[in-house]
KETI-774576 format. One record per residue (C-alpha): x, y, z; residue in three letters. Coordinates in steps of 0.5 Angstrom, whole numbers, padded with zeros to 4 digits, always signed. Layout:
BEGIN
XYZala ...
This chain:
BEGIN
-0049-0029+0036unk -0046-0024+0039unk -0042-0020+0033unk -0036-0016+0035unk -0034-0021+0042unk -0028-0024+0038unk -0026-0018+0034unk -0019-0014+0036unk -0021-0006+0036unk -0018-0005+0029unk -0023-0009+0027unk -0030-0007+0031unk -0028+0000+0029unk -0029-0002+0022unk -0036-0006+0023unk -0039-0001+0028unk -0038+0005+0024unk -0045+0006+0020unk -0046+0012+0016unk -0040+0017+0012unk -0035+0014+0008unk -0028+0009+0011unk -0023+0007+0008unk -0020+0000+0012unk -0013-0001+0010unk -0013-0009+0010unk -0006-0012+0010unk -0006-0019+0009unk -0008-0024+0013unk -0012-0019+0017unk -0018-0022+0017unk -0021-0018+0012unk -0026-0021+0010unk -0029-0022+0017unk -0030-0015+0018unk -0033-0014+0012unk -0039-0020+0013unk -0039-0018+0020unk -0040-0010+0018unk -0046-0012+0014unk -0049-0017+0019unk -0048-0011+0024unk -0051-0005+0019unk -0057-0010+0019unk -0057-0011+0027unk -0058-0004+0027unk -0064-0004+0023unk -0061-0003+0016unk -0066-0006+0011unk -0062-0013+0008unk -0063-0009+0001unk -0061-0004+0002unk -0054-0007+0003unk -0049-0008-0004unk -0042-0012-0002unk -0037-0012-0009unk -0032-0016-0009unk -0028-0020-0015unk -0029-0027-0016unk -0034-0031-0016unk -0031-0036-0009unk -0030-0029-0005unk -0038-0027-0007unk -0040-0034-0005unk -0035-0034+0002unk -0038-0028+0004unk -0044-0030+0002unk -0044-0037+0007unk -0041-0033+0013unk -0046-0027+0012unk -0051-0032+0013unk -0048-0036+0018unk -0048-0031+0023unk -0056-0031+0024unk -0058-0025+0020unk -0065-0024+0016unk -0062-0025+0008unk -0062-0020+0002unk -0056-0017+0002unk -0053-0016-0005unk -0047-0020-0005unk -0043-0021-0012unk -0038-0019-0016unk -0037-0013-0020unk -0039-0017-0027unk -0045-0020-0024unk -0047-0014-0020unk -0047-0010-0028unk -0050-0016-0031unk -0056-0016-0027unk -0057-0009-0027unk -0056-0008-0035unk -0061-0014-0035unk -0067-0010-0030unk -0065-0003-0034unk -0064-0006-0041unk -0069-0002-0045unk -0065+0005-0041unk -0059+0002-0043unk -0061+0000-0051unk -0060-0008-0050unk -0064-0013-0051unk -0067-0017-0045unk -0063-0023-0047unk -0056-0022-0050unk -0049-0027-0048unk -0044-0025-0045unk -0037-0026-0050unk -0031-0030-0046unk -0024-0028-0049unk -0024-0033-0053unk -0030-0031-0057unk -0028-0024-0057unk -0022-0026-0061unk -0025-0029-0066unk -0030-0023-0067unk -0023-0018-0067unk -0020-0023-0073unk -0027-0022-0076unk -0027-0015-0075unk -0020-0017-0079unk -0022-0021-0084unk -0027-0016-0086unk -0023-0009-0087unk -0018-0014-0091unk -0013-0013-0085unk -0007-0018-0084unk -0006-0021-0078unk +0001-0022-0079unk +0001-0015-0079unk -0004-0013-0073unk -0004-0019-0067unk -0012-0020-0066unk -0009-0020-0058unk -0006-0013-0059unk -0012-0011-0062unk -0016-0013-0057unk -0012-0010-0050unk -0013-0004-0054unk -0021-0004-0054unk -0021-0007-0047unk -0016-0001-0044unk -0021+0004-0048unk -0028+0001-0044unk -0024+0001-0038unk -0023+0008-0039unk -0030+0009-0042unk -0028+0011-0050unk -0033+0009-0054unk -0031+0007-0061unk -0033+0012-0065unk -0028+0017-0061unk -0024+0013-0061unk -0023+0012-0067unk -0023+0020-0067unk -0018+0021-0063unk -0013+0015-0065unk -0005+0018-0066unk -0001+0013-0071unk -0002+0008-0075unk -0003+0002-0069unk -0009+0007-0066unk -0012+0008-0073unk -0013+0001-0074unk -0014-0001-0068unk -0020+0004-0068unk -0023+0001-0075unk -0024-0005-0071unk -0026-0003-0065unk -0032+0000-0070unk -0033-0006-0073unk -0033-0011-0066unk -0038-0007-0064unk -0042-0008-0070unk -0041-0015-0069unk -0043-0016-0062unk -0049-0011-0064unk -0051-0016-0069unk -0050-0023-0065unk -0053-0019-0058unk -0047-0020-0054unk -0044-0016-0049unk -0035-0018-0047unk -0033-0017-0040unk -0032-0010-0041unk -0038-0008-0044unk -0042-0010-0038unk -0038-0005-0034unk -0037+0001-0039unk -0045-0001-0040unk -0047+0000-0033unk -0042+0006-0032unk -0046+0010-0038unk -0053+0007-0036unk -0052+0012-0029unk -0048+0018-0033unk -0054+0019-0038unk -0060+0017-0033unk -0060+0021-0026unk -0067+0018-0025unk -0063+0010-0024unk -0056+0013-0022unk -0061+0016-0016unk -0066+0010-0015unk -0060+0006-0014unk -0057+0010-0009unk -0063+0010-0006unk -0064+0002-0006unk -0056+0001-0005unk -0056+0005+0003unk -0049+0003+0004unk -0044+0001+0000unk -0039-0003+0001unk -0032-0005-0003unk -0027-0010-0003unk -0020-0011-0006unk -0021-0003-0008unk -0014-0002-0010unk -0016-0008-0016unk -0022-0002-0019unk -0021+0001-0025unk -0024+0008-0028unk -0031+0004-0030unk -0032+0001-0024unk -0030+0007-0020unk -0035+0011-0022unk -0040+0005-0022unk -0039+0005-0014unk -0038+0013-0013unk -0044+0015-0017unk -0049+0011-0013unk -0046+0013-0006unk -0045+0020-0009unk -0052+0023-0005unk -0051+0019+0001unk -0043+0017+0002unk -0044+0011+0006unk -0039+0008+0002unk -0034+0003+0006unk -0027+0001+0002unk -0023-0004+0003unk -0017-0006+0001unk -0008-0006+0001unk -0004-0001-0004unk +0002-0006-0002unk -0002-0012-0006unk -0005-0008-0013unk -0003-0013-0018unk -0008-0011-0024unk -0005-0005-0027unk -0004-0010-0034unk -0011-0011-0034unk -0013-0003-0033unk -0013-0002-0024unk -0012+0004-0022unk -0008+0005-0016unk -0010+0012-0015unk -0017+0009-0014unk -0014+0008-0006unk -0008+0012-0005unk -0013+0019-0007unk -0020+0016-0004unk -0019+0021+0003unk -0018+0026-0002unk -0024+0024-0006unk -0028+0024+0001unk -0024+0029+0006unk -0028+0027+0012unk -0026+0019+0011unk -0025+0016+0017unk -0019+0011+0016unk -0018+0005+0020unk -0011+0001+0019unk -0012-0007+0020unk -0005-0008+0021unk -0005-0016+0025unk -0003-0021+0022unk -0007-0028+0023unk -0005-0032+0017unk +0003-0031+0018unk +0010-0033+0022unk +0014-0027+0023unk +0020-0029+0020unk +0015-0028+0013unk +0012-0023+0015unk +0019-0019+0017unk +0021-0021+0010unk +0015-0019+0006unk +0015-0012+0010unk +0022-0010+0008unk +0021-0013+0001unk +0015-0007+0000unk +0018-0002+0003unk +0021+0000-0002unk +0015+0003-0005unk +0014+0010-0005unk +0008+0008-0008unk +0004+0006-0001unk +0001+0007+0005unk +0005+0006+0010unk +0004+0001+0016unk +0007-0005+0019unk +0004-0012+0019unk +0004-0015+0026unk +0005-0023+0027unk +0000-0025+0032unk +0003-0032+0032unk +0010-0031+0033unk +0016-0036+0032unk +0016-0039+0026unk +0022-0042+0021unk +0027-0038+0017unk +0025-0036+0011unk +0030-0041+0005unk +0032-0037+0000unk +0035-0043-0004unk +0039-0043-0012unk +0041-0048-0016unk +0045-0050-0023unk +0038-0050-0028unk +0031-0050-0028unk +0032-0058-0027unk +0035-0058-0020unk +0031-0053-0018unk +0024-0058-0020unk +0028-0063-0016unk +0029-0059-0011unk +0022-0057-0012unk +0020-0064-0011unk +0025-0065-0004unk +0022-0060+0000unk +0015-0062-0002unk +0018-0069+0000unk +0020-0067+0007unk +0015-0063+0008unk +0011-0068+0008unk +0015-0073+0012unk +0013-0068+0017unk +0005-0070+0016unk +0003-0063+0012unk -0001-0066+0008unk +0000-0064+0000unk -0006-0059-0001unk -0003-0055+0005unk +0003-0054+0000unk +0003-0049-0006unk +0008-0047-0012unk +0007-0040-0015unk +0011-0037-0022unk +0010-0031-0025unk +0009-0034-0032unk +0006-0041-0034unk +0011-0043-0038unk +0015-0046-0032unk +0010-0051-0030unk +0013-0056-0035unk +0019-0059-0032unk +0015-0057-0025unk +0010-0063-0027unk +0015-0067-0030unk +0019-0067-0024unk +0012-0068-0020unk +0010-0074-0024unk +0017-0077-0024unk +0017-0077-0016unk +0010-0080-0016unk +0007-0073-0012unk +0001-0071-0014unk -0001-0064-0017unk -0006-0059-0019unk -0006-0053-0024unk -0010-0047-0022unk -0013-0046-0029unk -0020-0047-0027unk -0021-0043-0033unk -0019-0049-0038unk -0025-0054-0035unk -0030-0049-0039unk -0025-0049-0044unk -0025-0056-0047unk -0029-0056-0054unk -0034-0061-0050unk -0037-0056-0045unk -0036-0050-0050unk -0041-0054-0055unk -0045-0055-0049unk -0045-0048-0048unk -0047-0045-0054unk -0053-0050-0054unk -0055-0046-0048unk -0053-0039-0050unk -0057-0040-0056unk -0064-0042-0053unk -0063-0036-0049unk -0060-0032-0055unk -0062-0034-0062unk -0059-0028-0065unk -0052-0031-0063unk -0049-0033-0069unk -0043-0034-0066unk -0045-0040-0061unk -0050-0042-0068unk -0044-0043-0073unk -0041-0047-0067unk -0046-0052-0066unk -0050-0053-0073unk -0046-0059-0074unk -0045-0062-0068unk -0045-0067-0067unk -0044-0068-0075unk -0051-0067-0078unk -0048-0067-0085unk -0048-0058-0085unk -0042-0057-0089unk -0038-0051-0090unk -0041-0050-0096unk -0048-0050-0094unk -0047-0046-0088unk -0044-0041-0092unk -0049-0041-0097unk -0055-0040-0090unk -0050-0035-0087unk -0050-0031-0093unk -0057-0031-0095unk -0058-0029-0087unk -0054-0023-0088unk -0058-0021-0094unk -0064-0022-0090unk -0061-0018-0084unk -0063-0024-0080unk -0059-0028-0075unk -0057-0035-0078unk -0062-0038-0074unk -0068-0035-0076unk -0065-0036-0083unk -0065-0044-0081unk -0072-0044-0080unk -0073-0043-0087unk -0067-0045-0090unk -0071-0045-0097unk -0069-0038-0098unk -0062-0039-0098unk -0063-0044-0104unk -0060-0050-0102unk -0060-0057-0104unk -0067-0061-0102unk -0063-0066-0096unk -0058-0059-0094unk -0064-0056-0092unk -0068-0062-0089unk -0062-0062-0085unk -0062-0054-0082unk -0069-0054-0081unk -0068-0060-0077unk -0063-0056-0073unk -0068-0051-0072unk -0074-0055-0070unk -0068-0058-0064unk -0067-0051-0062unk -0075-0050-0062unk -0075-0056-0058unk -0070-0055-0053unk -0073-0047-0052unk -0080-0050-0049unk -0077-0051-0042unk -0073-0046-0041unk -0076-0045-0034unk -0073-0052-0031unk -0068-0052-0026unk -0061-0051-0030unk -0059-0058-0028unk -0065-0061-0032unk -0064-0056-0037unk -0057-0058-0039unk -0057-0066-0038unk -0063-0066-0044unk -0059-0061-0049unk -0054-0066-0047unk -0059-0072-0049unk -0064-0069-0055unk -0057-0066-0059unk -0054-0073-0059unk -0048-0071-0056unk -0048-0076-0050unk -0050-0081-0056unk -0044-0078-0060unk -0039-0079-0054unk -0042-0087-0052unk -0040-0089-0059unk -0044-0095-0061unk -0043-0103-0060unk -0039-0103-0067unk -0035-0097-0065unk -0033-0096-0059unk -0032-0089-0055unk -0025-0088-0056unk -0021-0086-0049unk -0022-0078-0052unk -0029-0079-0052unk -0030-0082-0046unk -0026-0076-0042unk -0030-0071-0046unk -0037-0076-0043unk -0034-0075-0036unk -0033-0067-0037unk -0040-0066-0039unk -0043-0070-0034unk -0039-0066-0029unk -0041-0060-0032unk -0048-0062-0031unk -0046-0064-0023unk -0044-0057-0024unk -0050-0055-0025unk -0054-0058-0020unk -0050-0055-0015unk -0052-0048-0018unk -0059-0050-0018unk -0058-0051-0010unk -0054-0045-0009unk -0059-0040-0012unk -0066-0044-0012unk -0069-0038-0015unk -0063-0036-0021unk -0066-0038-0028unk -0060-0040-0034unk -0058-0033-0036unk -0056-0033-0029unk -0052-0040-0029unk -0049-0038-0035unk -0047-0031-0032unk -0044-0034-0027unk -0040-0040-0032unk -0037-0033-0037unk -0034-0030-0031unk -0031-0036-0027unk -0023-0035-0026unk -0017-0039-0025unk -0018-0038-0017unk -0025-0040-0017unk -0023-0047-0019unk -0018-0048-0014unk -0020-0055-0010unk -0017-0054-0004unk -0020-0062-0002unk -0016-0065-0007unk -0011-0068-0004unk -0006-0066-0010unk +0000-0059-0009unk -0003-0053-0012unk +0001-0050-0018unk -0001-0043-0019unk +0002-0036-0022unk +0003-0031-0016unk -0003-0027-0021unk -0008-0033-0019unk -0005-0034-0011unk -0008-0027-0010unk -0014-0028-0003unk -0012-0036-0002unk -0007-0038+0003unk -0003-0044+0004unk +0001-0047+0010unk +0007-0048+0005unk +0009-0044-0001unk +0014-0044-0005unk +0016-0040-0009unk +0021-0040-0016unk +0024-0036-0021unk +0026-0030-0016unk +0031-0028-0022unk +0032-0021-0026unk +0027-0021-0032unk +0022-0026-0029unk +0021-0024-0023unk +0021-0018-0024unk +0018-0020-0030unk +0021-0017-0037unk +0017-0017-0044unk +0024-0016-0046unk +0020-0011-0052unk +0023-0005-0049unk +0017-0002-0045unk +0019+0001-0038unk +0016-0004-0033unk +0013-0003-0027unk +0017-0006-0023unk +0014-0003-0016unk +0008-0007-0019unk +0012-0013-0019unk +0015-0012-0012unk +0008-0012-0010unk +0007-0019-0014unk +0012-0021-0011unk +0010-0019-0003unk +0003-0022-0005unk +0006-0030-0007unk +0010-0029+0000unk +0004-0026+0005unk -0001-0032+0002unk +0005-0037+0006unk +0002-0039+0014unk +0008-0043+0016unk +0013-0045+0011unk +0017-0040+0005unk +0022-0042+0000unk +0024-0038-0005unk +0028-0041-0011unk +0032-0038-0016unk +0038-0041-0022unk +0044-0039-0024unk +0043-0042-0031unk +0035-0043-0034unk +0034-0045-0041unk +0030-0038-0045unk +0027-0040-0052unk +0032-0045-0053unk +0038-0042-0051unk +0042-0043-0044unk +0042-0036-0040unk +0047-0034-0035unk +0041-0031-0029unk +0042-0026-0024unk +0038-0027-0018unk +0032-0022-0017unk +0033-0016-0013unk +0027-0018-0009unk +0031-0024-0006unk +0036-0017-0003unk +0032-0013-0001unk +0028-0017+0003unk +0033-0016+0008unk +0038-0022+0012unk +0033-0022+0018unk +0030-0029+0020unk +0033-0032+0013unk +0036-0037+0010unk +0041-0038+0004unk +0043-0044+0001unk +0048-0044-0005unk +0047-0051-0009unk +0050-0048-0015unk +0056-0052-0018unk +0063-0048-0017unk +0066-0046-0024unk +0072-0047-0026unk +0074-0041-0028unk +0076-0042-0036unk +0083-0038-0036unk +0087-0036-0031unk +0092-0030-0032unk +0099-0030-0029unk +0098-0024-0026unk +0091-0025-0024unk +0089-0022-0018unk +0086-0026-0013unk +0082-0021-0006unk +0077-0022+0000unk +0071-0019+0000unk +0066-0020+0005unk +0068-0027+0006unk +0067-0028-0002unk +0074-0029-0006unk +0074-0027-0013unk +0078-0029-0019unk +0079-0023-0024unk +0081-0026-0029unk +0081-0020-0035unk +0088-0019-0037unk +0086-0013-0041unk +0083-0010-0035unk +0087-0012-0030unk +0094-0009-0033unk +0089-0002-0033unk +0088-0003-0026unk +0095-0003-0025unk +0096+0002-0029unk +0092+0008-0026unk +0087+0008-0020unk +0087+0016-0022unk +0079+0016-0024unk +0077+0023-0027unk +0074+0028-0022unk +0066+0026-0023unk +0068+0018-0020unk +0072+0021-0015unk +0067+0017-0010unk +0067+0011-0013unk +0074+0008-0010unk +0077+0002-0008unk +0074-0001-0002unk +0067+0004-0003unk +0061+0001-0003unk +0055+0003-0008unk +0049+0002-0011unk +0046+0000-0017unk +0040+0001-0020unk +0040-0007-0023unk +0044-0010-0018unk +0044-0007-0011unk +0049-0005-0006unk +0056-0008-0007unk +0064-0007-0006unk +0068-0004-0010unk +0075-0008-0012unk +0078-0005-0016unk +0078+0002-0021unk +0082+0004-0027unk +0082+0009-0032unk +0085+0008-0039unk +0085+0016-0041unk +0078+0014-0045unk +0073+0010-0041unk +0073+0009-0034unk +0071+0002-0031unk +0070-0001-0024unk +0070-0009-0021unk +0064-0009-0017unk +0062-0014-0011unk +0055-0015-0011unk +0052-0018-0005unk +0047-0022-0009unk +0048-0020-0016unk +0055-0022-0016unk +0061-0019-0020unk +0060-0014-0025unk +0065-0010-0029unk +0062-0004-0030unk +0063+0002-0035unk +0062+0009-0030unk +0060+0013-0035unk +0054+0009-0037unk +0052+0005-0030unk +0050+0010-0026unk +0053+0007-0020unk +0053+0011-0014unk +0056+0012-0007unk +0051+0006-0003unk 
């Protein structure tokens, strides 16, 4: 097919271009992706050998669309498409003697890692109440990410947190060693290391890897960075691609800077802007461009709507987070009235906790839904029983899948054998498998150490045919450990509805597999769970269920919906504030908010609330300065808030029009002030009735009135959205809009 006929010109200057760096400033729904399958398509065209091409992307569903696009555009097959976790992996796994790791070694999911933090914990005598396991273990990920080792870590730890944190970051990396783990970052930090002490790999692999290519670059962090920049470091054939206006990911250890300095890291870059919007309306559009140009933080440029018209963008507020559910529930109502089928539809959050009364609305009303949290499937105690059945066949030194599987289904290994055998395989310096095999060692009872052995022979067992496809491999762990039996109950106790559940998960997760053996004839089980431990939310999104989709804005980054809407736009949610009196970013905030919106084709409601009910208490909620900012263009506003009754009425108070919006000032105190004095000191003289200002907080507003009572200074102010505000001048920081 002819690669480059249905291409604007943006877009074939980005594919057509072969050697030296680029920088391809993709802005959403630019078609993106298409440049990016249609360039590796093109390199390969041109005589570039299939190998030789490496595409990194972050999720295992961008790795599998462009793979499927790649291969559907009739070229030979062989590039190297995957995500950053598994492109490490699969190099650690070929270099692993280089790297000091075993052939085999697990890959540790977040919930492993924080039961190997509060190990480390228990071990140093370390309280919990005193030191959060999660906080701890952010502290070990930044470090990887900036790849600090342990040991200097600990080294040049400041203050009392970093003390302690560098005592477990010590230990957790023992543990890991100990049970041949690697977590998330390791595979990453690894991989880094692994090219920084080994020229002869670093230049093998620029010599294998021709052309590089990146996606959603402004996501790297410092590790990946180096990764890709040290193997394109002899040739510079590295393609960039990505949006600073949509880098959400500096919680987690992104670096904006990565894309904003990359023509400083390469002079002689070539940058190509992909400004036409293929996904969008232009009222969205409009909206979503005004909303982040209040960034400094950016490349500037314009997305372009190709599809022109499009319905006003709502901004709609209600009384409280129940209205705003039935509301919710309304417009998805209509919606579909107007035949757009429900997987069209989306909700997003900044937080999860708002998808309660979403659901109960949605249940209420008879609509179905889905939650993007594909993460909770490989979650369940069923399938990670399952899994760790798998990771020990591959690991047997894992001792952490060990201890969890020993008993289950119950085979009569208590606490108190386990301890006995975990104790005498610590003594040995052996794994908890190894000491199973010879559980005389550990002394126990003549039936306990029939029952561990007979664990042990299990595991030997199901370590014969290791070489089947995955399905098979994982429906006879399913079979020959008694799980299947255990959750079919028995003709005297029937399996439970619990149990019959956790039945149809596990033949699920074996459906899973068997689609993995189709996807990837050649990939063996270490591969399968790869590909499990570094699954994310987005990746099990079912986009053919039938069913509206809920989803924090994190996880609606790279899809696209017909409708989105989106709620909690107030002050402290959106933007989010931990209320721990940490500075937030709040440009990364706005970038958050402008990816919910871009992710909309057609269709954009944006919700907010007047009261909302926070840790049991009702709170007054001022809208979010977002909803300001996007500007009044192609928008429209709805109150459906209740009116207030004001709750005292003085004699003397003051009744004013203001940009069609009438106030009561009902404070005595302040009033009989303001009619006092309009005589203000020197340094607030341009701030006086009538005058608009701006407010960090609240945006633009009138000023009704001023007074001066010979110690403080106040001023009534209008704000557009925000509402009325008294405000103290010496502390507000209000100033002439």
């Amino acid at each position: 097919m002819d690669l480059l006929s249905d291409l604007n010109e943006s877009q074939k200057r980005a594919v057509t271009h072969i050697d030296g760096p680029m920088l391809v400033l993709a802005g959403a729904g630019s078609g993106k992706t298409r440049v990016i399958t249609r360039r590796v398509a093109y390199l390969i065209s041109q005589g570039a050998s299939p190998w030789s091409v490496l595409a990194i992307t972050f999720t295992n569903k961008a790795a599998g669309e462009m793979k499927r696009r790649i291969e559907s555009l009739g070229v030979s097959r062989g590039a190297v498409v995957g995500t950053f976790h598994s492109f490490c992996f699969r190099l650690l796994r070929e270099f692993a003697e280089a790297a000091r790791l075993p052939k085999e070694f697990s890959i540790y999911d977040k919930n492993d890692q924080t039961r190997c933090v509060k190990d480390a914990l228990k071990r140093l005598e370390i309280p919990k109440d005193q030191f959060a396991p999660g906080a701890i273990q952010s502290a070990i990920s930044r470090a990887k990410n900036m790849l600090i080792d342990s040991n200097r870590y600990a080294a040049e730890a400041k203050g009392f947190f970093q003390k302690t944190a560098g005592r477990v970051y010590q230990l957790y990396q023992r543990i890991l060693a100990e049970n041949r783990a690697l977590d998330f970052d390791d595979l990453l930090f690894r991989t880094a290391s692994l090219m920084r002490d080994h020229p002869d790999i670093r230049q093998m692999l620029g010599q294998r890897y021709r052309y590089v290519l990146v996606d959603e670059y402004q996501d790297t962090n410092h590790a990946q960075y180096l990764i890709v920049h040290t193997i394109a470091m002899d040739h510079e054939n590295i393609c960039v691609t990505g949006d600073p206006d949509q880098s959400i990911y500096g919680w987690r250890g992104a670096d904006i800077s990565n894309i904003l300095e990359f023509e400083s890291d390469y002079p002689n870059a070539l940058v190509v802007r992909l400004q036409e919007n293929y996904r969008s309306t232009e009222p969205i559009l409009s909206a979503a461009d005004s909303l982040i140009a209040h960034n400094r933080q950016r490349k500037p440029k314009r997305l372009i709507s190709t599809r022109g018209g499009g319905s006003n963008v709502n901004v709609i507020r209600t009384d409280d987070e129940h209205a705003e559910a039935d509301e919710v529930t309304k417009i998805v109502t209509a919606l579909v009235a107007e035949d757009v089928p429900c997987r069209d539809i989306a909700v997003f959050y900044r937080v999860n906790a708002l998808s309660r009364l979403l659901e109960q609305a949605f249940r209420r009303a008879g609509i179905a839904y889905q939650i993007a949290r594909g993460v909770e499937f490989y979650n369940r105690k069923e399938i990670k029983d399952v899994l760790a059945y798998l990771r020990l066949l591959l690991n047997r030194d894992d001792d952490l899948a060990c201890r969890r599987i020993i008993n289950v289904p119950a085979r009569g290994i208590g606490a108190t054998t386990l301890a006995r055998l975990a104790g005498a395989a610590e003594s040995a310096g052996v794994s908890l498998l190894e000491a199973a095999g010879d559980p005389s060692v550990a002394g126990l009872p003549k039936a306990a150490a029939a029952r561990v052995a007979a664990f042990s022979q299990l595991i030997n067992k199901l370590s014969t045919e290791l070489n089947n496809p995955v399905r098979d491999i994982v429906e006879r762990v399913v079979i020959h450990s008694g799980l299947e039996a255990t959750m079919k109950g028995t003709g005297s106790k029937p399996a439970s509805d619990e149990q019959r559940q956790a039945l149809r998960n596990v033949e699920e997760l074996i459906t899973s597999a068997a689609e993995f053996d189709q996807d990837n004839p050649d990939a063996t089980l270490s591969d399968y769970i790869n590909m499990v431990s570094l699954v994310s939310d987005v990746d099990m999104v079912d986009s053919e269920s039938g069913a509206v989709t809920f989803m924090t804005l994190h996880a609606a980054k790279g899809l696209e919906f017909p409708a989105v809407i989106i709620i909690g736009c107030e002050e402290g949610l959106l933007p989010f504030s931990r209320g721990d009196g940490k500075e937030r970013d709040t440009e990364e905030e706005r970038r958050l908010a402008f990816v919910g919106m871009t992710r909309a084709q057609d269709r954009l409601y944006l919700t907010s609330v007047k009261y909302r009910q926070l840790r049991g208490k009702t709170t007054r909620q001022v809208e979010s300065p977002f909803l300001a900012e996007i500007g009044d263009e192609s928008i429209s506003r709805t109150d459906k808030t209740t009116p207030e009754m004001p709750s005292y009425r003085p004699a003397i108070g003051v009744k004013r029009a203001c940009d069609g919006f009438y106030e009561d000032i009902d404070n005595r105190r302040i009033i009989e002030a303001m009619e006092a004095s309009d005589s203000l000191p020197d340094e607030f003289a341009g701030i006086s009735r009538g005058r608009l200002v701006r407010h960090e907080k609240f945006g633009t507003g009138k000023v009704l009135e001023t007074s001066y009572d010979g110690t403080r200074t106040r001023a009534v102010v209008q704000f557009r959205y925000a509402g009325k505000k008294t405000l103290i001048l010496e502390y507000a920081g209000l100033k002439p809009a």
